[in-house]
N, C-alpha and C positions, 0 to 999 in steps of 0.2 A: 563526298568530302565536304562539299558546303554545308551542307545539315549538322554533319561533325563536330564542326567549326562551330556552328550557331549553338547546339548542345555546351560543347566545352565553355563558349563566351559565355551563356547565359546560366551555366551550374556549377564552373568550376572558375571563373575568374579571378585570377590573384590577386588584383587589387581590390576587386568587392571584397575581395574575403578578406583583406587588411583593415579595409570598410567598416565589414560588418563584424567583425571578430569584437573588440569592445563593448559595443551596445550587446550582442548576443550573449557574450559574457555576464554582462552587469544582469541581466535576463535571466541568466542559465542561475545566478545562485538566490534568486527568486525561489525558482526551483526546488534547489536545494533545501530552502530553508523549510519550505512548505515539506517534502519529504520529510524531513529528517522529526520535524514535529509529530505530521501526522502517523509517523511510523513509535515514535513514542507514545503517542496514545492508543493508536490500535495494540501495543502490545500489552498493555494493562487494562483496558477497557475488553478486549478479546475474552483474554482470559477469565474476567470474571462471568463473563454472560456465559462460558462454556462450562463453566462450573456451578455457575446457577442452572441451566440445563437439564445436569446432573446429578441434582437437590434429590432425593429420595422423602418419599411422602406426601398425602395427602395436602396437606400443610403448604407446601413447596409447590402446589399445581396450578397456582395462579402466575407464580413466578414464572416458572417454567414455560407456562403459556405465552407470557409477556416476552420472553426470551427468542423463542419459537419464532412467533411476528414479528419482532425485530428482524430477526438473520432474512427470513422469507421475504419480507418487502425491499430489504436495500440489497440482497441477493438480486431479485428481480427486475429492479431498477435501473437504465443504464445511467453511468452516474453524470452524464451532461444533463440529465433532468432533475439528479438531485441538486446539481451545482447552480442550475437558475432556481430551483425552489429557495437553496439556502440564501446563494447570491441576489436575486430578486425578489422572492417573497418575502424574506424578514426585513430586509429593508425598509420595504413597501408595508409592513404593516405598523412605521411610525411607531413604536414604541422603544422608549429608552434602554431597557435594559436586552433588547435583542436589536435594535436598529441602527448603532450607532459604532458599529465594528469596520473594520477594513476590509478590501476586498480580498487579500492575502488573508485573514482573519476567516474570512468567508467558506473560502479555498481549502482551507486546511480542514474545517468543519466536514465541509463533504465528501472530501479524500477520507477524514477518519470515519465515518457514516458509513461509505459504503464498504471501506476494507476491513472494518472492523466486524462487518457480516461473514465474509469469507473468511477471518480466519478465527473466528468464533469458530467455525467449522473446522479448520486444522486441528487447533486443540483439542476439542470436541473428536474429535477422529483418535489422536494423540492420547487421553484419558480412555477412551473407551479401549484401546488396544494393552492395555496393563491389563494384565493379569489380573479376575477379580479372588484370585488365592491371595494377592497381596494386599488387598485391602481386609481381606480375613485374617489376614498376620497380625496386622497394622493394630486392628479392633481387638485382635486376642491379647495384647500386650498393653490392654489398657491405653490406647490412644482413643478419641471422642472421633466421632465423623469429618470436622474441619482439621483434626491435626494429621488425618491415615490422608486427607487429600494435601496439605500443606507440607509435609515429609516427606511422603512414602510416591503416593501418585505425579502428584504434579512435575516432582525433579525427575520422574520419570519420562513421564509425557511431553515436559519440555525439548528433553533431548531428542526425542525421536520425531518429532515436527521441525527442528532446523530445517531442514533445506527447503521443503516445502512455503515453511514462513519467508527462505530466502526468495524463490519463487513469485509469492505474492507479493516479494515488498520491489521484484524489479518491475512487476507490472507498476506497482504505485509510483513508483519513479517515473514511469512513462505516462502515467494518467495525470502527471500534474501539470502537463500539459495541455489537457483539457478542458482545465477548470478554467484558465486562459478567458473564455469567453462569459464571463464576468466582470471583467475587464481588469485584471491583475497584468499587471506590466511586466509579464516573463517572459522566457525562453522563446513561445510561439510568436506572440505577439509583435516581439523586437524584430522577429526576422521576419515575418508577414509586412509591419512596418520599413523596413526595409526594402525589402522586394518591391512594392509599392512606389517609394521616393525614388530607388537608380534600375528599376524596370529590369533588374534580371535576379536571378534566384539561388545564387551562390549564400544567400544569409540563412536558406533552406539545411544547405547542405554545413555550413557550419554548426548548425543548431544541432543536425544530426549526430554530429562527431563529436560534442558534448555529451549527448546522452548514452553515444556507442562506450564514449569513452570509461561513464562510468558503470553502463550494465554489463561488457561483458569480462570483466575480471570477476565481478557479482556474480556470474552465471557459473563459468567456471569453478570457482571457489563453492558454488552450491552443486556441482557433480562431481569433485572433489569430494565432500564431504558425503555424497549420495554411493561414490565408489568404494568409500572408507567403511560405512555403514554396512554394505553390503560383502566387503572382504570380511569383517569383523562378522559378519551371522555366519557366513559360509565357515569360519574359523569353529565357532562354537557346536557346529550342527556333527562335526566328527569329532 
């Protein structure tokens, strides 16, 4: 019962967590903002590297190459090492127009860096599962190569990568907590700082139930739409 006791004091305290509620707050839409950017960028930056990719041609093999390398290296990167490369290396190399950014500025750089490799690869997955009769359609009615992918494929391809892209973007929401140790004043941080100043770790557990709060209606709402997807082929296949 004592151990209990010390457990409930030190993780679930009502008054730290009236405490620490505030500051974790003001933290958690650090957070936010950082997400909600970097998922704007990853989803226009994604797409085009997936479509350069998928360049057709001689011509196009340097691209493609370049594309290739991209996804493989921030693929294989975990991304605490991209976040001190961005976060301390550019800093650190004193020049104006790359040195002189926030650390939130930083943060968001390397959340879009590395997510933007994975879901280079959604898409990329997403384009390549259309049909290539319907780019023979596309090309027989006199569309050019960009317009059978900017009509035909891609509103294709997008549809069928939702959930997946929803997927990746709760990892991202969780990874922005990461970046953290760059020294961006968010979510981790407040409640590490906290823990710290009144010695017990109830600002742990609130941090928590900020991010529960917002991944798992996200999650749901993406096996929702993964059960929808799935009653709808099962519909079509009789």
């Amino acid at each position: 019962m004592h151990a209990l006791r010390d457990v409930l004091d030190k993780f679930f305290n009502p008054h730290s967590f009236r405490l620490a509620e505030p500051d974790v707050w003001a933290g958690f839409q650090v957070n936010l903002k950082m997400m909600v950017i970097a998922e704007a960028l990853v989803l226009v930056l994604a797409l085009g590297i997936a479509v350069v990719r998928g360049l057709p041609g001689r011509a196009a093999a340097p691209f493609r190459a370049l594309a290739v390398g991209y996804t493989d290296f921030f693929r294989g990167t975990p991304i605490i090492i991209v976040a001190f490369m961005i976060g301390f290396g550019l800093p650190g190399l004193q020049l104006s127009f790359l040195s002189g950014f926030s650390p939130v500025t930083y943060g968001i750089a390397a959340l879009t860096l590395v997510y933007t490799a994975y879901v280079t690869e959604v898409y990329r997955a997403g384009i390549e599962s259309v049909h290539p009769s319907q780019r023979a359609a596309a090309r027989s009615l006199g569309l050019s190569y960009a317009q059978a992918m900017r009509y035909v494929v891609v509103p294709q391809a997008v549809r069928r990568v939702v959930p997946p892209l929803l997927n990746d973007f709760v990892g991202l929401q969780k990874d922005t907590a990461i970046v953290g140790v760059i020294g961006i004043a968010e979510v981790a941080q407040q409640a590490q700082g906290f823990s710290t100043t009144y010695g017990d770790f109830t600002s742990y557990i609130v941090a928590s139930m900020f991010f529960i709060f917002l991944t798992i209606p996200l999650a749901r709402f993406t096996d929702h739409l993964i059960a929808r997807r799935e009653r709808r082929e099962r519909a079509t296949a009789f």
